[in-house]
C-alpha positions in Angstrom: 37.3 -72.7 -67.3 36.4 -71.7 -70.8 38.8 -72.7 -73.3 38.2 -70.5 -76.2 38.3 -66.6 -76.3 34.9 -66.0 -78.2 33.3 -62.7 -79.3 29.7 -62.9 -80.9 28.5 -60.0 -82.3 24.7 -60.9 -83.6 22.5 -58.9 -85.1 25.1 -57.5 -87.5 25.3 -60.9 -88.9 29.0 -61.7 -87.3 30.2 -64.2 -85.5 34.1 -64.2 -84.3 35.0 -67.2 -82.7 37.7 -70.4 -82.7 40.9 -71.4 -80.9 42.6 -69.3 -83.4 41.0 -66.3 -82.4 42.9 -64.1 -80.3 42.2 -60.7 -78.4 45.8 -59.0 -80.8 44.1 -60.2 -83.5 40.0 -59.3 -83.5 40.0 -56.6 -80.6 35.8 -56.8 -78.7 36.0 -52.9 -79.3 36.6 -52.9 -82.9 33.6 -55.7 -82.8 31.2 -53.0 -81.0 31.7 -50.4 -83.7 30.9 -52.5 -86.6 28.0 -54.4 -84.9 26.8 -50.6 -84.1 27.3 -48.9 -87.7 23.3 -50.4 -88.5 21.2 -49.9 -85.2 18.0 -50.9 -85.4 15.3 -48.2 -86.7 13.2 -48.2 -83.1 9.7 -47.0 -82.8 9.2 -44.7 -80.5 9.7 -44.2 -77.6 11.7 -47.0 -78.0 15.7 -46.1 -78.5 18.1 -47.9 -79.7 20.9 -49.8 -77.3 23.5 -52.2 -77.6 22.5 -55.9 -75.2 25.9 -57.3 -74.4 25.7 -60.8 -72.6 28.6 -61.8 -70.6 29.4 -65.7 -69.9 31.6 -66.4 -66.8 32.6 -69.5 -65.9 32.9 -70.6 -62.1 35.8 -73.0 -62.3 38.9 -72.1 -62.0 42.4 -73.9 -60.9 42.1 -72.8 -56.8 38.5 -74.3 -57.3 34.7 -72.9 -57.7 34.2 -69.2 -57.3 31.8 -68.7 -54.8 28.7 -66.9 -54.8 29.8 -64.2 -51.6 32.9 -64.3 -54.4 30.6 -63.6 -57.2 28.3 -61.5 -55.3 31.6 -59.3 -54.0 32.8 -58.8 -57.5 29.0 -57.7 -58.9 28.9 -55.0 -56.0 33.0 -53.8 -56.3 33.0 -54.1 -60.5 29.5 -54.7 -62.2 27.7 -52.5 -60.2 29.7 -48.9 -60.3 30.3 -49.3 -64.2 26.8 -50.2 -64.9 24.8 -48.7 -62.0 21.6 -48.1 -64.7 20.6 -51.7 -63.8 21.4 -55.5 -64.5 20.4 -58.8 -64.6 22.3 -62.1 -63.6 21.3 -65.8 -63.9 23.2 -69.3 -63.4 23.6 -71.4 -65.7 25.3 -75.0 -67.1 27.5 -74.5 -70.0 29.4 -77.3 -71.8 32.2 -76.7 -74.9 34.6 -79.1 -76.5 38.2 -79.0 -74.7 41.1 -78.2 -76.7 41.9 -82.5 -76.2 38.2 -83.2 -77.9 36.2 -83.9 -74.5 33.2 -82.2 -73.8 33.9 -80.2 -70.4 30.5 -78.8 -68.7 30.5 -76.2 -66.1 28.5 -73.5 -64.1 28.0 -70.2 -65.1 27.2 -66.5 -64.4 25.5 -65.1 -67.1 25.2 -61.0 -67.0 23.3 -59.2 -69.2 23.8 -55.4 -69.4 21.5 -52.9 -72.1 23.6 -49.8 -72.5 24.2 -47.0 -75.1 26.8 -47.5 -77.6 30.1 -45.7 -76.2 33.4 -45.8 -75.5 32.6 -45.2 -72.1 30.5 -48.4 -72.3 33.0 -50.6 -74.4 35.8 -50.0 -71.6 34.1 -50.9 -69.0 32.9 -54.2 -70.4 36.9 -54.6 -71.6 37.7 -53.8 -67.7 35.3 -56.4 -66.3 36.8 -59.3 -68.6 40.1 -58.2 -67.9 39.5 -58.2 -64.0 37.3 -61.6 -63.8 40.1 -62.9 -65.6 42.8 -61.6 -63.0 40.9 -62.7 -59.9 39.8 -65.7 -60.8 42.1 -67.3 -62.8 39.9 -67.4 -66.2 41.0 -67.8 -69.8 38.0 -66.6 -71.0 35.0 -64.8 -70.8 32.2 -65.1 -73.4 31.0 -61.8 -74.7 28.0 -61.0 -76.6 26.2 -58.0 -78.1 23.6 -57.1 -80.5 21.6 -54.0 -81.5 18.3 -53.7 -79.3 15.3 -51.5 -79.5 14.3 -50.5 -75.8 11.6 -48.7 -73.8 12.3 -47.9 -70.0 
């Protein structure tokens, strides 16, 4: 389970993130809007998008989240908010535990390019919140920057 809630907003040169950090106090929204007040000038066709990158960790008390579990909540959440397209890879993580250790686990990592909205912002603020709920999470890492695209 990640230990740390930890918003990075690159690209706008900010980085949010420590023990200390708290979702009352540095809200991912409020993140999104500054790291989106300087898109990127684009070259057309190109347009400019926001690239959020979602880290979620398979451990959790009951045990390891499956992949028909992981595959489930892709098709029931991920999916209808973001049915443009997707990409998902596994991964190892590791971070320092709150006692000092190093603690290393396997990950999801999701990677969404979307158009800066509210629209957008909510349903990334919904997925945390219900990966959190259903699989007993602390945490999910989140991750945007301004990106120039061409579909």
């Amino acid at each position: 389970m990640l230990s740390r809630f930890l918003v990075a907003v690159l690209g706008a040169g900010i980085i949010v993130g420590s023990s200390a950090c708290t979702p009352s106090r540095v809200t991912p929204p409020r993140l999104l809007q500054m790291a989106s007040t300087t898109p990127p000038i684009c070259m057309p066709p190109a347009t400019a998008q926001l690239r959020t990158i979602l880290y979620f960790g398979l451990a959790r008390p009951a045990g390891t989240i499956t992949e028909r579990e992981w595959q489930t909540f892709v098709r029931q959440e991920v999916t209808p908010r973001f049915p443009d397209g997707l990409t998902v890879w596994e991964v190892d993580g590791q971070w320092r535990g709150s006692d000092g250790r190093i603690v290393k686990e396997r990950s999801k990592v999701l990677l969404l390019v979307h158009a800066d909205t509210q629209k957008a912002r909510d349903a990334i603020l919904s997925l945390i919140q219900h990966y959190k709920q259903a699989f007993g999470q602390e945490s999910v890492l989140w991750e945007t920057t301004p990106v120039c695209v061409m579909f």
